[in-house]
Wavefront OBJ file of the C-alpha trace (Angstrom):
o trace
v 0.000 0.000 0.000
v 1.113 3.609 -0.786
v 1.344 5.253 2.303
v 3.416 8.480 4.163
v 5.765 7.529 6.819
v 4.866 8.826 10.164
v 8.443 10.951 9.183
v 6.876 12.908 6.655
v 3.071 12.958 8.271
v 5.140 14.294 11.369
v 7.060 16.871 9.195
v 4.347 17.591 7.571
v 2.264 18.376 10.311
v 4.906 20.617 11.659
v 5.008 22.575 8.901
v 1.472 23.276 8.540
v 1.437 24.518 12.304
v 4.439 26.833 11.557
v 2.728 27.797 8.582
v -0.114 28.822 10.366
v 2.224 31.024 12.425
v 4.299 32.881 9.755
v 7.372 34.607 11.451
v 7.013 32.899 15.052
v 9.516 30.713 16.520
v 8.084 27.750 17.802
v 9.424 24.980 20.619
v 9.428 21.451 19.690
v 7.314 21.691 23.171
v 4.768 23.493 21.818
v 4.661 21.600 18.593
v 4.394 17.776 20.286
v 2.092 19.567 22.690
v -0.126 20.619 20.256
v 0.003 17.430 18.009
v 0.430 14.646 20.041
v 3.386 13.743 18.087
v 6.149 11.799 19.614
v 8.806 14.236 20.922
v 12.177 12.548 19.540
v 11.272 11.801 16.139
v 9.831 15.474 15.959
v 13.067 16.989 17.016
v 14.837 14.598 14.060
v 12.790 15.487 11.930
v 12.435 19.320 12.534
v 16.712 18.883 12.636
v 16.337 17.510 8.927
v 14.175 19.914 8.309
v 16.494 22.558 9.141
v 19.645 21.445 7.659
v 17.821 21.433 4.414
v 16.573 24.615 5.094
v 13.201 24.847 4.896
v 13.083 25.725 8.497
v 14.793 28.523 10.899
v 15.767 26.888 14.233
v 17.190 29.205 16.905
v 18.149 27.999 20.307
v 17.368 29.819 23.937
v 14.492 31.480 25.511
v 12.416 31.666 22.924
v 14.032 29.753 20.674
v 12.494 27.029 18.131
v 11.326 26.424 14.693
v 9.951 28.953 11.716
v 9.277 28.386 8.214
v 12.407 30.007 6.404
v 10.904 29.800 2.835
v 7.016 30.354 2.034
v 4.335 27.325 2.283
v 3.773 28.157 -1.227
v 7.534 27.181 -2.175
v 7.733 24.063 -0.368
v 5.772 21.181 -2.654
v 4.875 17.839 -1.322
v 8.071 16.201 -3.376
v 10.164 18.568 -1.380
v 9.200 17.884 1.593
v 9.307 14.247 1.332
v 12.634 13.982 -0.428
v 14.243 15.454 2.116
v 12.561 13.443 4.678
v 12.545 9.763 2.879
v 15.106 10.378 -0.054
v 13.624 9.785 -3.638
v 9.699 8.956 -4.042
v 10.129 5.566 -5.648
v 6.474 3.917 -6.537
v 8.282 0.738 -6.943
v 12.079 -0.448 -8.272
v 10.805 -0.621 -11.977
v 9.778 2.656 -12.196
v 13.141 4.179 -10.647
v 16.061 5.132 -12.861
v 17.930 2.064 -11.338
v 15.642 -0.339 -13.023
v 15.233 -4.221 -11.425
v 16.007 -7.603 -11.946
v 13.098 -8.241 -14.311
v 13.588 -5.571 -16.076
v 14.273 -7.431 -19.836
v 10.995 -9.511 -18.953
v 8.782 -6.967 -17.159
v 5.233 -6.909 -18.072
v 4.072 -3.724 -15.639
v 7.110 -1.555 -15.805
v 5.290 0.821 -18.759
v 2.284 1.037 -16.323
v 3.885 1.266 -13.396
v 5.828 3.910 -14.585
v 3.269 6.113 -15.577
v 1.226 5.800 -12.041
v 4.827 6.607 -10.875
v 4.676 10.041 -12.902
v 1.185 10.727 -12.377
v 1.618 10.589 -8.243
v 5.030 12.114 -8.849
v 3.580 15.318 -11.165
v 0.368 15.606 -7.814
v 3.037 15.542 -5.244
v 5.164 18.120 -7.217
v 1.829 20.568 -8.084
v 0.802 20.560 -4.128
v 2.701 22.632 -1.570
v 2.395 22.944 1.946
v -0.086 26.004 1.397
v -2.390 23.802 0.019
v -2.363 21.424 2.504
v -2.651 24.078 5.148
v -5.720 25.582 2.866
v -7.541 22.139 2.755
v -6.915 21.973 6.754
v -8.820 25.506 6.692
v -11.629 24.965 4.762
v -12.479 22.269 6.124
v -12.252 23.962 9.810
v -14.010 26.862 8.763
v -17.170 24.167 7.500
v -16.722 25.556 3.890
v -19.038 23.708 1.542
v -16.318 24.403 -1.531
v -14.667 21.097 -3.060
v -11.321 20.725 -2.560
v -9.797 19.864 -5.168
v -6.724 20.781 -7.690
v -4.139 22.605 -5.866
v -4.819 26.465 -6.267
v -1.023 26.923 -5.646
v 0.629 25.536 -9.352
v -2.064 23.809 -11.103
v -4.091 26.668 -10.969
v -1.422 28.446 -13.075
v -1.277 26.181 -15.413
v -4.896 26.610 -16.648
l 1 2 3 4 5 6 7 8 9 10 11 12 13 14 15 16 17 18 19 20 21 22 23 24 25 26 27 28 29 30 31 32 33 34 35 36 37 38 39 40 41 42 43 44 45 46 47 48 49 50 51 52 53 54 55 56 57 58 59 60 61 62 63 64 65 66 67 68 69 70 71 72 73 74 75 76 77 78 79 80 81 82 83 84 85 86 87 88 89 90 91 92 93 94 95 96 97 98 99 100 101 102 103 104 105 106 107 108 109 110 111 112 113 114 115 116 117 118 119 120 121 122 123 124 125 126 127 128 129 130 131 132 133 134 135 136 137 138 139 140 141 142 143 144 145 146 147 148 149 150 151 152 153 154 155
């Protein structure tokens, strides 16, 4: 089954609550307090997050995390990358190939559900996510749907 790790749910979580607090440092305290994620694989990932900077950390009284680039910079391929390494559907459809490859009978299909999920998780950003998360708070009736963020643009 395709599925996110609890890495990348976490980090992605994390994000969308700094995201929803543009400019503001925020503890890794506050952020397991508010989530209810575990603390230690927060701080790792929040680290990762950092060294890759898509995150600000500062340390000391009040000291944390902030988004260092825009929510509507950081896609869903992004984010995960740096988090997981490369989105690979399945061996087949990476650049590496596998055994079967000579005698494959999927590795056409597979590979274009592999670009298909990869092309979604490169139009959404983390301002989309935190948009879906809003709309759906505020009771909003509207579909969500497409990605306002880069698929929008390309209509």
């Amino acid at each position: 089954m395709l599925r996110l790790t609890k890495r990348s749910e976490y980090g992605l979580m994390a994000l969308a609550y700094l995201a929803a607090r543009p400019g503001v440092y925020c503890s890794v305290r506050e952020i397991v307090a508010r989530l209810g994620t575990p603390r230690r694989l927060l701080a790792e990932v929040l680290k990762a997050l950092s060294q890759a900077k898509v995150v600000e950390a500062t340390r000391g009284p009040g000291g944390g995390y902030r988004l260092k680039r825009p929510a509507e910079e950081l896609s869903l391929t992004l984010v995960i990358s740096i988090l997981e390494g490369p989105i690979q559907v399945a061996r087949c459809a990476s650049d590496n190939g596998c055994d079967f490859q000579d005698i494959c009978t999927i590795q056409e299909g597979i590979g274009e559900v592999a670009a298909k999920i990869q092309t979604v998780l490169d139009a959404y950003t983390l301002a989309d996510v935190v948009r879906a998360r809003d709309e759906k708070l505020a009771g909003s009736s509207a579909t969500i749907g497409a990605p306002q963020s880069r698929l929008a643009a390309e209509a």
